[in-house]
Biopython code that builds the backbone (N, CA, C, O; Angstrom):
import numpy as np
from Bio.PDB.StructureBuilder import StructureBuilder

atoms = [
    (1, "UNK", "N", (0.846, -1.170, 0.000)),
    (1, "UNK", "CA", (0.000, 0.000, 0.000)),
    (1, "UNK", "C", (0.893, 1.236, 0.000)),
    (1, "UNK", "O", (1.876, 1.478, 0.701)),
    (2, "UNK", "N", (0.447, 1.793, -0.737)),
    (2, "UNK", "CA", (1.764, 2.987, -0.733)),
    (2, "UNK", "C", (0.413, 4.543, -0.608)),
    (2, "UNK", "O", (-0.626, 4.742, -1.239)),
    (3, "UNK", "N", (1.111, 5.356, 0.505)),
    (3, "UNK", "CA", (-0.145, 6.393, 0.846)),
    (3, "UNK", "C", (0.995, 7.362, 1.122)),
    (3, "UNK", "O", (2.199, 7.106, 1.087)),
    (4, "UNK", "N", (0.343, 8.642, 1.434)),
    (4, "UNK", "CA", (1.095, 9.995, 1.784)),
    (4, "UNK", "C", (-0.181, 10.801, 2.873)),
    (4, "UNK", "O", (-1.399, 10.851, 3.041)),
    (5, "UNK", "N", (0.988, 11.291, 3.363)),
    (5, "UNK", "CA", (0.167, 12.258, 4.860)),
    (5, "UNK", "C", (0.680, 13.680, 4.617)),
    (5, "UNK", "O", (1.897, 13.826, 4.509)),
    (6, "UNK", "N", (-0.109, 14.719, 4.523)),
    (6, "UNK", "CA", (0.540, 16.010, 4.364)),
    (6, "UNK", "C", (-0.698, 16.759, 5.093)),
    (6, "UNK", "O", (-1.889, 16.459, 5.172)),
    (7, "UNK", "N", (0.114, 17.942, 5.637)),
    (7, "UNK", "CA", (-0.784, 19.108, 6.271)),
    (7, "UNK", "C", (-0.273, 20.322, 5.333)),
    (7, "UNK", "O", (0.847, 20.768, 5.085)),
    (8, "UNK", "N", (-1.382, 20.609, 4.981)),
    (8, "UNK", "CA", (-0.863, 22.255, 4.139)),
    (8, "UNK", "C", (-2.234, 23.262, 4.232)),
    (8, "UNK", "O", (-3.297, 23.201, 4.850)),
    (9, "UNK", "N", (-1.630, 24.206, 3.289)),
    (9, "UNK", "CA", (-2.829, 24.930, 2.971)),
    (9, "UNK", "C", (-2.962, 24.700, 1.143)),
    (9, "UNK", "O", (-2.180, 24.443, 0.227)),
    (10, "UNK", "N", (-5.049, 25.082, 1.358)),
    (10, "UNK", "CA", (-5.326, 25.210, 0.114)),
    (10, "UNK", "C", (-4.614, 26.423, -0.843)),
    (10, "UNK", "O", (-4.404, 27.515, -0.316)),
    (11, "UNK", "N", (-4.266, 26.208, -2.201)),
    (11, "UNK", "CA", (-3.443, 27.287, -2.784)),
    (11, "UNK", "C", (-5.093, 27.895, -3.554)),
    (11, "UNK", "O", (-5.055, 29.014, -4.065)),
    (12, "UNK", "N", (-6.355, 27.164, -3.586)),
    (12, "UNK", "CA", (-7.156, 27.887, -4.700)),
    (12, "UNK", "C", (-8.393, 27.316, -3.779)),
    (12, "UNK", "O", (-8.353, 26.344, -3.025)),
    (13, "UNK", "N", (-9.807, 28.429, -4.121)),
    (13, "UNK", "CA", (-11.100, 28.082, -3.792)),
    (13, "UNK", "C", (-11.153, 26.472, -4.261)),
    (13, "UNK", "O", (-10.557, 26.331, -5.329)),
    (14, "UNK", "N", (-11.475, 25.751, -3.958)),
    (14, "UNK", "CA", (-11.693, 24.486, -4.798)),
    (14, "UNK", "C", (-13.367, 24.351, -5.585)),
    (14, "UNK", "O", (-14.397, 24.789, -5.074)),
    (15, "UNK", "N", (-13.293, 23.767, -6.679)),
    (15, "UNK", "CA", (-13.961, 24.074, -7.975)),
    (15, "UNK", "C", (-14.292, 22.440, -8.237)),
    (15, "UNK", "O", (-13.380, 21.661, -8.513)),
    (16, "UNK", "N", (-15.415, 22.094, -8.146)),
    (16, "UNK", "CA", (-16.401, 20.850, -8.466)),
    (16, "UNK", "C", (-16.605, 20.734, -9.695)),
    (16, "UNK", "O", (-17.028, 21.643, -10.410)),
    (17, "UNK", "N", (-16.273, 19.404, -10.126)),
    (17, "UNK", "CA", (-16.549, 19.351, -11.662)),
    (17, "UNK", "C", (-17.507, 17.779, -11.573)),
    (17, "UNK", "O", (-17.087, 16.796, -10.962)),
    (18, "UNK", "N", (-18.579, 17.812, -12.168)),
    (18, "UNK", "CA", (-19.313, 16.532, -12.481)),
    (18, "UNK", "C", (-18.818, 15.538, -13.219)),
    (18, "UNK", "O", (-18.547, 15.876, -14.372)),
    (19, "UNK", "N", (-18.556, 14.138, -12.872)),
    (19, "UNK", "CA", (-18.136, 13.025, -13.988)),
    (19, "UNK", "C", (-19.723, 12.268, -13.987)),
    (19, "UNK", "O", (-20.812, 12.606, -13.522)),
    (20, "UNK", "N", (-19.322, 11.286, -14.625)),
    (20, "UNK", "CA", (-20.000, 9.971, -14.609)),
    (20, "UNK", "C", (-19.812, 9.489, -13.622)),
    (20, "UNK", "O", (-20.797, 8.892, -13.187)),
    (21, "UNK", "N", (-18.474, 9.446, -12.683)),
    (21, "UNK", "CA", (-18.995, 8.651, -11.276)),
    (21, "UNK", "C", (-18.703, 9.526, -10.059)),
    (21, "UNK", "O", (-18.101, 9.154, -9.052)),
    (22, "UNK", "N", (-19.235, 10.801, -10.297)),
    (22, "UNK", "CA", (-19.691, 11.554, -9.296)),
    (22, "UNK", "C", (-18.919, 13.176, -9.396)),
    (22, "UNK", "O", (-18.282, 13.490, -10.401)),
    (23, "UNK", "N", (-19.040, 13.864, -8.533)),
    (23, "UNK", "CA", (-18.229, 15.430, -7.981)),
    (23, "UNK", "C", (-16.889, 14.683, -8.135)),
    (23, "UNK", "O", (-16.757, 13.459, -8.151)),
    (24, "UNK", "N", (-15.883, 15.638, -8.249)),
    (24, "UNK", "CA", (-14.438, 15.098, -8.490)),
    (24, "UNK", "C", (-13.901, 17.219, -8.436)),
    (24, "UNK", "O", (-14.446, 18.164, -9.006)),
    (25, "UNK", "N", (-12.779, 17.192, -7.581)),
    (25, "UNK", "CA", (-12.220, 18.778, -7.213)),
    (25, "UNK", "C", (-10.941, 18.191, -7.318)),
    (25, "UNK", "O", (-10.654, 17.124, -6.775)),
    (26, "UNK", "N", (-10.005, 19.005, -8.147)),
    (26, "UNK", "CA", (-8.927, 19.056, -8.458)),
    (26, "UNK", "C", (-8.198, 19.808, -7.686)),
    (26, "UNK", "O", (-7.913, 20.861, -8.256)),
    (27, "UNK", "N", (-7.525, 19.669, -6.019)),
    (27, "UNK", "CA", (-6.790, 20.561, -5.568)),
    (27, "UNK", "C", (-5.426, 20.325, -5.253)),
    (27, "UNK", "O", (-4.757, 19.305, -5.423)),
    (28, "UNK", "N", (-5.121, 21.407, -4.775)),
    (28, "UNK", "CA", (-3.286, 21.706, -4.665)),
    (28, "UNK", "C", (-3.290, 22.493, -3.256)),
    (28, "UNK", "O", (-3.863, 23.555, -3.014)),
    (29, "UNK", "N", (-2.530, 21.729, -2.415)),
    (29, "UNK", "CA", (-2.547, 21.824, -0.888)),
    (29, "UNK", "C", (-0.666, 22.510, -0.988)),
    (29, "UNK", "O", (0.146, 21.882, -1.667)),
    (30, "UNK", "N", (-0.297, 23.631, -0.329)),
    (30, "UNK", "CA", (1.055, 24.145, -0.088)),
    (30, "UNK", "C", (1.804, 23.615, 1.212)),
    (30, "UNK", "O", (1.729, 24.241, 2.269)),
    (31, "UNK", "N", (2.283, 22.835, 1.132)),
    (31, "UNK", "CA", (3.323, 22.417, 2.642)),
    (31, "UNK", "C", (4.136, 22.977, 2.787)),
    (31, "UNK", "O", (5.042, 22.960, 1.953)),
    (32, "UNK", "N", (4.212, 23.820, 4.032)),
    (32, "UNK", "CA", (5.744, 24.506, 4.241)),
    (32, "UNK", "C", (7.264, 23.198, 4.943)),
    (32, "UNK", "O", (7.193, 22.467, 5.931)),
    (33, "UNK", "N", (8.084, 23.312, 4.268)),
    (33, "UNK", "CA", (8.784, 22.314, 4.678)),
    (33, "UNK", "C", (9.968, 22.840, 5.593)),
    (33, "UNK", "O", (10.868, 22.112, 6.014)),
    (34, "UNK", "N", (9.882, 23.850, 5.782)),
    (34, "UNK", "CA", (10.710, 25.210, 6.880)),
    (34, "UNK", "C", (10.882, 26.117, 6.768)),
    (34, "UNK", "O", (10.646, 26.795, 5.767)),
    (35, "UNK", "N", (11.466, 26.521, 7.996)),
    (35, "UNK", "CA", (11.814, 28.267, 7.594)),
    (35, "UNK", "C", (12.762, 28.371, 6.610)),
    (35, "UNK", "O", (13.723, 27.606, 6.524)),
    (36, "UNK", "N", (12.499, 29.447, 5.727)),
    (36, "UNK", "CA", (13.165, 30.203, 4.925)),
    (36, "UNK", "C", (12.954, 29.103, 3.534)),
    (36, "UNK", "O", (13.490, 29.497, 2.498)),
    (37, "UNK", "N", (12.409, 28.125, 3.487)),
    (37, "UNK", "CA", (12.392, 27.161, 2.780)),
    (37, "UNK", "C", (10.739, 27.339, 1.653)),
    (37, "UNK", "O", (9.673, 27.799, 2.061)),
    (38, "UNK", "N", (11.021, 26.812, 0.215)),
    (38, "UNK", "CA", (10.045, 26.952, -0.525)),
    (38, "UNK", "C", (8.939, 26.395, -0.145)),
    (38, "UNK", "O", (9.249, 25.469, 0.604)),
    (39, "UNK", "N", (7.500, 26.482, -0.292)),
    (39, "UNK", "CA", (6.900, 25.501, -0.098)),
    (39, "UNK", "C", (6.581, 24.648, -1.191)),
    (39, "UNK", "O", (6.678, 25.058, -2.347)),
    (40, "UNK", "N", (6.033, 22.958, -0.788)),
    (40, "UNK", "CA", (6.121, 22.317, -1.730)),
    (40, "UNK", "C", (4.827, 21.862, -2.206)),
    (40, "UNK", "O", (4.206, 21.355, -1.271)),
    (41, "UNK", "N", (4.170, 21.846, -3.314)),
    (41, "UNK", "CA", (2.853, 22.181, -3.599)),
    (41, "UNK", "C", (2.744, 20.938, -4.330)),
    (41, "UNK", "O", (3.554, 20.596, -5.191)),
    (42, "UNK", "N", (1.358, 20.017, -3.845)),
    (42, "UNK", "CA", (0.779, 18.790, -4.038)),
    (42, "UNK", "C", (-0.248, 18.976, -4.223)),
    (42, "UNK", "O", (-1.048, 19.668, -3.594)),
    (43, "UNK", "N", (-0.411, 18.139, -5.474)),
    (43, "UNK", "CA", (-2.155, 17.966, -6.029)),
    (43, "UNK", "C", (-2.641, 16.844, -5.996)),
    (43, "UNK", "O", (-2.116, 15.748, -6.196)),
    (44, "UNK", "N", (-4.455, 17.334, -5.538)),
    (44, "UNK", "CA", (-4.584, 15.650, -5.029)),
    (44, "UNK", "C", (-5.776, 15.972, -5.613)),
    (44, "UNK", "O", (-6.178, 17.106, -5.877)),
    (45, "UNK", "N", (-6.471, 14.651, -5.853)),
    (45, "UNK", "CA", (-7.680, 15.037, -6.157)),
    (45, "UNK", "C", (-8.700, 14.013, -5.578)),
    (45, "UNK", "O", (-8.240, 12.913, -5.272)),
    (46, "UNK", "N", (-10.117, 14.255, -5.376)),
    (46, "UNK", "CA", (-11.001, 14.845, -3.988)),
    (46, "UNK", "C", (-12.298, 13.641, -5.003)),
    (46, "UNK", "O", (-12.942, 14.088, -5.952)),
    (47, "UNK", "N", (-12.391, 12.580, -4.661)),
    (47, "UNK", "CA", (-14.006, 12.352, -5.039)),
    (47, "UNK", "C", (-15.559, 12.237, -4.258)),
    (47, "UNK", "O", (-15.812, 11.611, -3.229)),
    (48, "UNK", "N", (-16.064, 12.677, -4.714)),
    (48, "UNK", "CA", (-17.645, 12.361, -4.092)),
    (48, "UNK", "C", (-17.708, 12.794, -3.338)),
    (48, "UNK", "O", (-16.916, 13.731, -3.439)),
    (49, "UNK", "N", (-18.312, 12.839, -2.143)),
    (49, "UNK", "CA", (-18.965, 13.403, -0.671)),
    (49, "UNK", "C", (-18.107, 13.905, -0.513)),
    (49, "UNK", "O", (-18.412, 15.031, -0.121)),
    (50, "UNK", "N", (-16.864, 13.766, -0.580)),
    (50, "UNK", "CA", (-15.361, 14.165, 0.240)),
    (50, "UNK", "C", (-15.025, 15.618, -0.693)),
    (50, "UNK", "O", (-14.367, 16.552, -0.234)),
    (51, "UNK", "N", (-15.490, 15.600, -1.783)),
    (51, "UNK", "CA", (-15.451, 17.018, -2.614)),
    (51, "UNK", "C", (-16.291, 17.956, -2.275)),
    (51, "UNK", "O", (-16.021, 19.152, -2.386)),
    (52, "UNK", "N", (-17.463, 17.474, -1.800)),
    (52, "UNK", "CA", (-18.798, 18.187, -2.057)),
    (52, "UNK", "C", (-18.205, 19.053, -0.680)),
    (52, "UNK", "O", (-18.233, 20.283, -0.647)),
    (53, "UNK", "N", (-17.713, 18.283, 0.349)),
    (53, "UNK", "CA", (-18.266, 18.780, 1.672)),
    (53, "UNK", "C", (-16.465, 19.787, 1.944)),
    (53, "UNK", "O", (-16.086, 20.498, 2.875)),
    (54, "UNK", "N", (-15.932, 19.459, 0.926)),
    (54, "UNK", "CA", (-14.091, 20.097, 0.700)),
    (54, "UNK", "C", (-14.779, 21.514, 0.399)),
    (54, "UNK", "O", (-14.856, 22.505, 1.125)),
    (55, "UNK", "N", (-15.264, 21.292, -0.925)),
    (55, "UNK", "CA", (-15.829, 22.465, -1.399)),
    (55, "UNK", "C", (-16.403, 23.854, -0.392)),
    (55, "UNK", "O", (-15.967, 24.986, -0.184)),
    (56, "UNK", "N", (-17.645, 23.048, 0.092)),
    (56, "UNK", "CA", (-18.441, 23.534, 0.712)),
    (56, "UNK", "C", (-17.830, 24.300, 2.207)),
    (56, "UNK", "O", (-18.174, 25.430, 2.553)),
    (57, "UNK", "N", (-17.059, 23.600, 2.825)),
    (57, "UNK", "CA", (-16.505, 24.469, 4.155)),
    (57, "UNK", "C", (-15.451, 24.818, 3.845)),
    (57, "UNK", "O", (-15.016, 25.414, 4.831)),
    (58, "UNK", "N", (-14.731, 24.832, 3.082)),
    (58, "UNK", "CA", (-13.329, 25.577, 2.934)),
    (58, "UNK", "C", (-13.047, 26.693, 1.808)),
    (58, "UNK", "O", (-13.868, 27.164, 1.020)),
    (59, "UNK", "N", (-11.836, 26.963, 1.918)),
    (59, "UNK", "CA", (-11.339, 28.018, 0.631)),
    (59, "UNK", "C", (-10.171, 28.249, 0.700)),
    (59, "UNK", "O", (-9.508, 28.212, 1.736)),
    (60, "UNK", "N", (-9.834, 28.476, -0.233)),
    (60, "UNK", "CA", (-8.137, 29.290, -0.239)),
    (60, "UNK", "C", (-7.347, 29.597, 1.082)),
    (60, "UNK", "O", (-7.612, 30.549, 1.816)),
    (61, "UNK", "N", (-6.562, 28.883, 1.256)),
    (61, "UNK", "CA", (-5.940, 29.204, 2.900)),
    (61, "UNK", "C", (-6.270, 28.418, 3.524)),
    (61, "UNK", "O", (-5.383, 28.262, 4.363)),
    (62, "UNK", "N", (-7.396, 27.440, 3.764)),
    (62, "UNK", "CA", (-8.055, 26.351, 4.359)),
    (62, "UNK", "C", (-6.700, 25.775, 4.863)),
    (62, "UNK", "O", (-5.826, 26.000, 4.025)),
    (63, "UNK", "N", (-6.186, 25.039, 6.061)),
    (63, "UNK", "CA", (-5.310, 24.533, 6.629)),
    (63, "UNK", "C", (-6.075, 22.857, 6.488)),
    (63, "UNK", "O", (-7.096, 22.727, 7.163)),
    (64, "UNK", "N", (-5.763, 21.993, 5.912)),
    (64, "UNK", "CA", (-5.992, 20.771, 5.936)),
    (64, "UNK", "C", (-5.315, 19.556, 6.246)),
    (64, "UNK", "O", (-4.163, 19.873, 6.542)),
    (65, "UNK", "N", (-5.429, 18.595, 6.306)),
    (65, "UNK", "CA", (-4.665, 17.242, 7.271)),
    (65, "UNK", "C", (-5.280, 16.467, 5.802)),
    (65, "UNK", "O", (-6.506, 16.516, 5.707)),
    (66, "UNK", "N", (-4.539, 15.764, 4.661)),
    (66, "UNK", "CA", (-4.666, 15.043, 4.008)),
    (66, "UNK", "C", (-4.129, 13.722, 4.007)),
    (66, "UNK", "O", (-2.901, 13.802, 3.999)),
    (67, "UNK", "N", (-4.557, 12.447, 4.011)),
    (67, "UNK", "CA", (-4.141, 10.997, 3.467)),
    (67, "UNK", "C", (-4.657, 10.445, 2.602)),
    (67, "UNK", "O", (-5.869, 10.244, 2.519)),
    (68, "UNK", "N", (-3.406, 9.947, 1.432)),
    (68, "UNK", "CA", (-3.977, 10.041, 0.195)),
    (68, "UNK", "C", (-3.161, 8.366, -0.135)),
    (68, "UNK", "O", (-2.391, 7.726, 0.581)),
    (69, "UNK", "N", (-3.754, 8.035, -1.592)),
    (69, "UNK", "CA", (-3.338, 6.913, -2.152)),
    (69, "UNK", "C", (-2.600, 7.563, -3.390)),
    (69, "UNK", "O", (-3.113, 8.425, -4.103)),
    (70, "UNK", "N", (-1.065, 6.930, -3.591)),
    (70, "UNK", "CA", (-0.584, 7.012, -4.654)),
    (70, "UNK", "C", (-0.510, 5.774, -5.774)),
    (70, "UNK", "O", (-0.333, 4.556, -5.789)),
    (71, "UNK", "N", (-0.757, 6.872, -6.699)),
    (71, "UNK", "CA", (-0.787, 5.991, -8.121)),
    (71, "UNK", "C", (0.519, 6.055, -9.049)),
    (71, "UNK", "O", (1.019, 7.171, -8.912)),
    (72, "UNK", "N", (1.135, 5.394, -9.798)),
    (72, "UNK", "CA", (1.601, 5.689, -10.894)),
    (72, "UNK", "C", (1.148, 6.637, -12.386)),
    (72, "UNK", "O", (0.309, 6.169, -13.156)),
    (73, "UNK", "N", (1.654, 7.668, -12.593)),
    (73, "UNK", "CA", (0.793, 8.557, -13.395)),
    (73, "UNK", "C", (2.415, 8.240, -14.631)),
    (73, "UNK", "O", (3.469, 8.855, -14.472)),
    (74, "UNK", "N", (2.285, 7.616, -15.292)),
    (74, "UNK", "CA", (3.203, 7.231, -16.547)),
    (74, "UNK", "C", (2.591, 7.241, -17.162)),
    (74, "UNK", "O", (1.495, 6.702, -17.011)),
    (75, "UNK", "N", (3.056, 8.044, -18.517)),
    (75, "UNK", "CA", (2.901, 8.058, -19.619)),
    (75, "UNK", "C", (3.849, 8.376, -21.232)),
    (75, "UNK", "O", (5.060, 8.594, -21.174)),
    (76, "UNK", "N", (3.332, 8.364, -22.167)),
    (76, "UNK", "CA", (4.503, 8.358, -23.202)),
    (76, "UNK", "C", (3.870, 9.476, -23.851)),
    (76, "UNK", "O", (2.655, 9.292, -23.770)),
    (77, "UNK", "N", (4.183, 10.800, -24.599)),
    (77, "UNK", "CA", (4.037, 11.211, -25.545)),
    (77, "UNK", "C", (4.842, 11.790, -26.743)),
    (77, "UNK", "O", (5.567, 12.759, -26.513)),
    (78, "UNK", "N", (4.787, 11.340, -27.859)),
    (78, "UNK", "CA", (5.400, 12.206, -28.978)),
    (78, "UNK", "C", (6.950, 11.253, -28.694)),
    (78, "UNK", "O", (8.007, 11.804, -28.999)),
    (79, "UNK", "N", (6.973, 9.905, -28.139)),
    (79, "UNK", "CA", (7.684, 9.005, -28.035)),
    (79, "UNK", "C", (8.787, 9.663, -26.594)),
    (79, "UNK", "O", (9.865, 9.154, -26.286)),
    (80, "UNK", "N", (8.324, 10.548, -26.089)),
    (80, "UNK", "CA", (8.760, 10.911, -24.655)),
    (80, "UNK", "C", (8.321, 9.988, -23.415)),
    (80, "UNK", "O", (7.133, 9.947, -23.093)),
    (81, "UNK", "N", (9.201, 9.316, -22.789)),
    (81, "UNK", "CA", (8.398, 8.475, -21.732)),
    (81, "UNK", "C", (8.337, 9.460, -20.673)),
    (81, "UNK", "O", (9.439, 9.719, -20.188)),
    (82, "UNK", "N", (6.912, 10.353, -19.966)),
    (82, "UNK", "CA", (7.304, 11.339, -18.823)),
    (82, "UNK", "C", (7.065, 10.049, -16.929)),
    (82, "UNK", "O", (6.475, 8.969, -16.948)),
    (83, "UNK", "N", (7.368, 10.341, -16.332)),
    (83, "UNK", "CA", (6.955, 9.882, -15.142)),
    (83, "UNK", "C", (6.684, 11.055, -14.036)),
    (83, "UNK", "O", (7.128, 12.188, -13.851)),
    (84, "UNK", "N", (5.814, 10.282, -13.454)),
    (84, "UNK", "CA", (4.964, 11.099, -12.236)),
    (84, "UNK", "C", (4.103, 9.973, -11.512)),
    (84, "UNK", "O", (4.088, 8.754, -11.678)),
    (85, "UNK", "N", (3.267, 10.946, -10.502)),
    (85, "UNK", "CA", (2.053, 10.144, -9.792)),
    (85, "UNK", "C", (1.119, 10.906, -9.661)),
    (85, "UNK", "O", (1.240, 12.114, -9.863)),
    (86, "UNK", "N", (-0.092, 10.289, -9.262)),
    (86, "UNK", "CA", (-1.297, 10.820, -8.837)),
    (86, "UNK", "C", (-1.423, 10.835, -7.599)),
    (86, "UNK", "O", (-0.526, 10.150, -7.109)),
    (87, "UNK", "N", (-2.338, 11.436, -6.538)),
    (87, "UNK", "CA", (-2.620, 11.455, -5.433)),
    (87, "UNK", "C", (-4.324, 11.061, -5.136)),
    (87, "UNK", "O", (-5.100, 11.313, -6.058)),
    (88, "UNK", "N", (-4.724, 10.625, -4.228)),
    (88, "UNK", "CA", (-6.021, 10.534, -4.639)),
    (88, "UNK", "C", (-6.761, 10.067, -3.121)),
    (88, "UNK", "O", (-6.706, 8.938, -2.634)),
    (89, "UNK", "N", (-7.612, 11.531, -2.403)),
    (89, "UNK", "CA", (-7.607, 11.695, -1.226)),
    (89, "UNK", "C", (-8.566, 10.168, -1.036)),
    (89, "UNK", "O", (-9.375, 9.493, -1.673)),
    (90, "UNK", "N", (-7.815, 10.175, 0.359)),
    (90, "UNK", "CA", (-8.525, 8.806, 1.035)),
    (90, "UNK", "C", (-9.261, 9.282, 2.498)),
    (90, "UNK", "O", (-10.192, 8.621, 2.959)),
    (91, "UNK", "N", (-8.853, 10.238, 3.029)),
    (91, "UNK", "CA", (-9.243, 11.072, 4.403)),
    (91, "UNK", "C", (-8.838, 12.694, 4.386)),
    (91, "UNK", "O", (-8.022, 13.258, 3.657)),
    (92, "UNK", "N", (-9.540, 13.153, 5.255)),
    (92, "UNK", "CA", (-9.476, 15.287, 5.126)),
    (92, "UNK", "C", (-10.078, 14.842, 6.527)),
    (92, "UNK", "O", (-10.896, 14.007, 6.912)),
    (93, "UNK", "N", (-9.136, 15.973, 7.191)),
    (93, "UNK", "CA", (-9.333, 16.625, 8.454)),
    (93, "UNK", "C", (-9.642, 18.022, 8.358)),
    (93, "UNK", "O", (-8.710, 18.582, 7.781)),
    (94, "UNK", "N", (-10.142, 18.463, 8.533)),
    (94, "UNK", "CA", (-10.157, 20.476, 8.525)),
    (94, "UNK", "C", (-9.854, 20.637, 9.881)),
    (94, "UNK", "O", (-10.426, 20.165, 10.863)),
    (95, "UNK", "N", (-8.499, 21.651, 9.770)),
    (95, "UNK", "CA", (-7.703, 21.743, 10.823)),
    (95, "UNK", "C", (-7.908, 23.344, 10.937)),
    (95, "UNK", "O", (-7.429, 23.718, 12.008)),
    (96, "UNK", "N", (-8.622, 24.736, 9.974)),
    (96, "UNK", "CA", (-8.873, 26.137, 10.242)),
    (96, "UNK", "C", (-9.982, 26.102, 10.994)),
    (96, "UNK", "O", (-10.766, 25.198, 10.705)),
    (97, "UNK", "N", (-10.281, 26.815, 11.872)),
    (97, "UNK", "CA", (-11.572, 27.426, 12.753)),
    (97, "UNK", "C", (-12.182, 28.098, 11.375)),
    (97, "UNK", "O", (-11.622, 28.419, 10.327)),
    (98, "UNK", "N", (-13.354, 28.168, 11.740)),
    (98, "UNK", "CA", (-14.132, 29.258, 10.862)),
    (98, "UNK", "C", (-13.425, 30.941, 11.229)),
    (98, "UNK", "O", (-13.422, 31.981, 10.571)),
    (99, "UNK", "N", (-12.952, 30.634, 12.391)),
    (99, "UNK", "CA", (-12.770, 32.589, 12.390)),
    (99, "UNK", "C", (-11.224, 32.647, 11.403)),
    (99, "UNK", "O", (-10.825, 33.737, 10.993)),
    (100, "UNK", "N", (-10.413, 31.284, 11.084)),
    (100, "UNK", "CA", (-9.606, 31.682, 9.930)),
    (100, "UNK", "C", (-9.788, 31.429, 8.695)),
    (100, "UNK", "O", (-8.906, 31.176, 7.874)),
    (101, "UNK", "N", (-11.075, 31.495, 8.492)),
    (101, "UNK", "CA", (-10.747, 31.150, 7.226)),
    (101, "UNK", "C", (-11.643, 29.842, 6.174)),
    (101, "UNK", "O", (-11.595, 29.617, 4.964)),
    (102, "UNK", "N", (-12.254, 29.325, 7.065)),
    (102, "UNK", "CA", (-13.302, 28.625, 6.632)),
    (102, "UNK", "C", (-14.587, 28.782, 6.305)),
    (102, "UNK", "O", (-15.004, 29.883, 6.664)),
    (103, "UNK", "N", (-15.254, 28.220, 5.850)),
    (103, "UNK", "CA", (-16.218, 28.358, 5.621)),
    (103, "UNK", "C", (-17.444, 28.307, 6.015)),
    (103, "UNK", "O", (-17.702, 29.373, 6.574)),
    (104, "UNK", "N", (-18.456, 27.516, 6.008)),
    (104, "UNK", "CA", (-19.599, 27.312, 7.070)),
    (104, "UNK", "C", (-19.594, 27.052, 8.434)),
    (104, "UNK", "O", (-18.912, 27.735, 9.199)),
    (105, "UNK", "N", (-20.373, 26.018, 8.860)),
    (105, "UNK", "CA", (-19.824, 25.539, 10.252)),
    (105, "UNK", "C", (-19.770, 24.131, 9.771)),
    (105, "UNK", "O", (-20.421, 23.559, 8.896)),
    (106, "UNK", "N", (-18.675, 23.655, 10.695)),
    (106, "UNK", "CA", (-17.729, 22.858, 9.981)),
    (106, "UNK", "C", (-18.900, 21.455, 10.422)),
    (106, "UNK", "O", (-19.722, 21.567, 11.333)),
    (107, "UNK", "N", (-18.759, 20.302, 9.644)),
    (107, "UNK", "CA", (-19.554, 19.332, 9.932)),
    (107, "UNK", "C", (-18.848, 18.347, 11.153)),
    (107, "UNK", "O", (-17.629, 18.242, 11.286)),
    (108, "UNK", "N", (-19.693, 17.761, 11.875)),
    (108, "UNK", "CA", (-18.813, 17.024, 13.368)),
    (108, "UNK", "C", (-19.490, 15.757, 13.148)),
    (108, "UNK", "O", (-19.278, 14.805, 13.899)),
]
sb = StructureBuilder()
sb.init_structure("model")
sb.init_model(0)
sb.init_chain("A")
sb.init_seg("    ")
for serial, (resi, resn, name, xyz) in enumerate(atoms, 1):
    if name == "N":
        sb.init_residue(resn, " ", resi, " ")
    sb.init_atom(name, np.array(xyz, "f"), 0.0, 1.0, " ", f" {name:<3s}", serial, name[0])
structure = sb.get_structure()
């Protein structure tokens, strides 16, 4: 089983898009990895209930607790072999209070 744990913030409002098998939000969480240090920006992406309700209480700045499943994201084009991965949330914690930055009241 290969998974990843990151706490960051949201870099964008997150934005719901409809498939065939449900809500699906394409986001990018910023981890600071220290002082004076870049942060390192991970995209994961969010299905079903877990989008709807991402969407719905958070936004930009949102401080979140993510565990995710990694995939192999390989591919070839124009006879280029590129490599990468996917991320693909498995659990969300919302770790902002509403007075920073969140959104509704948070669901318990």
């Amino acid at each position: 089983m290969k998974r990843i744990e990151v706490i960051g913030n949201l870099t964008h409002d997150v934005e719901l898009k409809e498939t065939k098998s449900g809500d699906v939000a394409n986001i990018s969480i910023a981890v600071n990895s220290g002082k004076d240090k870049e942060p390192t920006f991970v995209p994961i992406t969010v299905w079903k209930e877990q989008a709807e309700n991402l969407a719905k209480y958070n936004k930009k700045g949102s401080k979140l607790y993510i565990r995710a499943d990694i995939e192999n994201n390989n591919y070839e084009k124009d006879g280029v072999k590129h490599y990468g991965f996917k991320f693909t949330a498995i659990e969300i914690e919302y770790l902002s209070s509403k007075k920073e930055g969140a959104g509704e009241d948070l669901p318990m």
